[in-house]
KOLKOLMAR-784082 format. One record per residue (C-alpha): residue in one letter; x, y, z. Coordinates in steps of 0.02 Angstrom, whole numbers, padded with zeros to 5 digits, always signed. Each point is the difference from the previous one (the first is absolute). Layout:
aXYZ...
***
This chain:
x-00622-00949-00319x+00000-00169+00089x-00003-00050+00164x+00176-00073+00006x+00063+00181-00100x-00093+00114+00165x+00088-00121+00124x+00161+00043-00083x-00059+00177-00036x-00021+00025+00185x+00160-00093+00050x+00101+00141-00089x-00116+00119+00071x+00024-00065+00172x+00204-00015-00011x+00019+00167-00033x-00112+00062+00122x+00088-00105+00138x+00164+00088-00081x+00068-00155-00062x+00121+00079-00123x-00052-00035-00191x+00168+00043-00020x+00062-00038-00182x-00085+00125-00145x-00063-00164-00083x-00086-00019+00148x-00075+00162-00001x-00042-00024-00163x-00116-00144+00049x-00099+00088+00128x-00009+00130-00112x-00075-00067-00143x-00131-00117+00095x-00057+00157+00089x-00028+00089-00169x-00115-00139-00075x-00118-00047+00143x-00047+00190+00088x-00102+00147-00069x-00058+00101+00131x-00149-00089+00066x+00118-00157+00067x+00093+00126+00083x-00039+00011+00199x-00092+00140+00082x+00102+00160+00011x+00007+00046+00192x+00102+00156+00078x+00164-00043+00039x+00039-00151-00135x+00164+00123-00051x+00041+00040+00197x+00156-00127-00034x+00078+00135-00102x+00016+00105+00148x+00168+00045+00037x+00174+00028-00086x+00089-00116-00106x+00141-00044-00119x-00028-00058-00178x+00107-00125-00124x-00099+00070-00178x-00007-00152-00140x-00056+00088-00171x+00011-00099-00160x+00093+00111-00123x-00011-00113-00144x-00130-00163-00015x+00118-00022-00162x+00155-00046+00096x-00061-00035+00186x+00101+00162+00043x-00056+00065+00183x+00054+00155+00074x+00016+00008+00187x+00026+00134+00111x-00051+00062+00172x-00150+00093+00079x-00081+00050+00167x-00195+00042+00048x-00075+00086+00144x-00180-00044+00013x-00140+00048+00112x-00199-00055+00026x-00125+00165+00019x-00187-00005+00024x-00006-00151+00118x+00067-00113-00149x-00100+00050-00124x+00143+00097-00084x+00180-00043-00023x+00160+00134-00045x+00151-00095-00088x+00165+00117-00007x+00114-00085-00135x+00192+00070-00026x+00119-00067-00109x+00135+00113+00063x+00129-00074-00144x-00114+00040-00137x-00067+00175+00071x-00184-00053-00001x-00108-00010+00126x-00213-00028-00023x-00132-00033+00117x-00134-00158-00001x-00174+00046+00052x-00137-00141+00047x-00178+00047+00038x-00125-00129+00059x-00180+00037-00054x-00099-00046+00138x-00162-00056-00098x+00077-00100-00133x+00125-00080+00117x+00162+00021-00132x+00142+00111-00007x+00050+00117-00136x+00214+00030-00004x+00061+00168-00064x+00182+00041-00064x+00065+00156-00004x+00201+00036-00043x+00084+00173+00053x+00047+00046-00173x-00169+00015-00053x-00099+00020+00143x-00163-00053-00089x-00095-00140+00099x-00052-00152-00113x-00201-00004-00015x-00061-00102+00011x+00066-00099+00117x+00020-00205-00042x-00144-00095+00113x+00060-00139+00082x-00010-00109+00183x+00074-00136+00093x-00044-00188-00025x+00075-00093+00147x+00107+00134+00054x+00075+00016-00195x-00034+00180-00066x-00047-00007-00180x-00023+00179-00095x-00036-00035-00225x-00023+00145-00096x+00006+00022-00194x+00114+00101-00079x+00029+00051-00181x+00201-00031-00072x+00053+00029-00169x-00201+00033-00055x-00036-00201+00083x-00101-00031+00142x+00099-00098+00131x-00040-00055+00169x+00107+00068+00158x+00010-00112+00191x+00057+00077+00157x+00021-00149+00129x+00038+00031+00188x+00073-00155+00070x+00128-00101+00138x-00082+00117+00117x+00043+00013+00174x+00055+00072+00148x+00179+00050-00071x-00031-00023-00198x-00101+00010-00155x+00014+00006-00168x-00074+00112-00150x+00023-00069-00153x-00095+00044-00185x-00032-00096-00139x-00069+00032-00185x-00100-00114-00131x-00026+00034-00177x-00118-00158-00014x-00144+00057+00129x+00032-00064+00132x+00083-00193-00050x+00170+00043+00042x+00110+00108+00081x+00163+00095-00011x+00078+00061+00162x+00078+00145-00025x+00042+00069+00186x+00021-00050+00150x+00034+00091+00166x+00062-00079+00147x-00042+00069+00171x+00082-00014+00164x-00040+00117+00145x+00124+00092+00107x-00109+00071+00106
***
């Protein structure tokens, strides 16, 4: 990548770290894909206790999930999360409910403390099975990146969880798939936060 692609790279970065909104899905898009074709894990920064401590709280949810690429159909619907650090930041608990849809699941995210990343876990309450192993990820100027392979329809594809427009009061989860390794990106859901206490 060249110099004048990082500068821009890190302006994105940068905005939504300072919570300057990214606010159109197009926009999303963007940050979305040029995060998927410059990290693997080693660009990521160090792992540190605490880096999900900004989850820490309770908050409301507006859920974006792409029902059909075909058509650009997206279903929306609301959501709410109680979440909690444990272990001096080294752990954190996510409580998700979707009262509307009677589910509810829970996020776990371990930091090993050698390797410096963190490993995310899923598990829903109508299976109770926790997902193993968990997709290894990190933070790369205060952007949480988490890429995991997954198998669909008997063809490898790639799968992005992105943390973003973090702050005080907001941030965003949204996820992402590529069927081409890696050179491009579908986002496929997006969850906006907003604390209420």
């Amino acid at each position: 990548m060249t110099d004048a692609s990082n500068q821009a790279v890190r302006r994105l970065f940068l905005q939504a770290a300072a919570g300057l909104a990214i606010p159109t899905l197009a926009q999303a898009e963007k940050i979305s894909e040029t995060v998927g074709t410059m990290l693997d894990t080693s660009q990521l920064d160090p792992g540190k206790p605490g880096d999900f401590d900004f989850l820490h709280g309770e908050w409301r949810i507006k859920h974006r999930r792409l029902k059909d690429p075909a058509t650009n159909h997206w279903d929306v619907f609301d959501g709410e999360a109680t979440c909690w650090s444990i272990l001096n930041g080294l752990a954190s608990i996510e409580e998700l409910r979707i009262p509307a849809r009677q589910f509810s699941g829970m996020g776990l995210r371990i930091l090993d403390v050698e390797n410096k990343l963190w490993s995310d876990f899923w598990v829903n309450s109508k299976s109770g099975v926790l997902t193993a192993p968990g997709v290894t990820g990190g933070f790369k100027d205060k952007v949480g990146i988490f890429i995991s392979e997954e198998v669909e329809q008997e063809k490898t594809i790639l799968a992005r969880g992105m943390w973003d427009n973090i702050s005080r009061q907001t941030c965003r989860w949204q996820q992402a798939i590529s069927n081409d390794g890696g050179k491009s990106w579908q986002t496929n859901w997006i969850m906006d936060w907003q604390r209420f206490a």
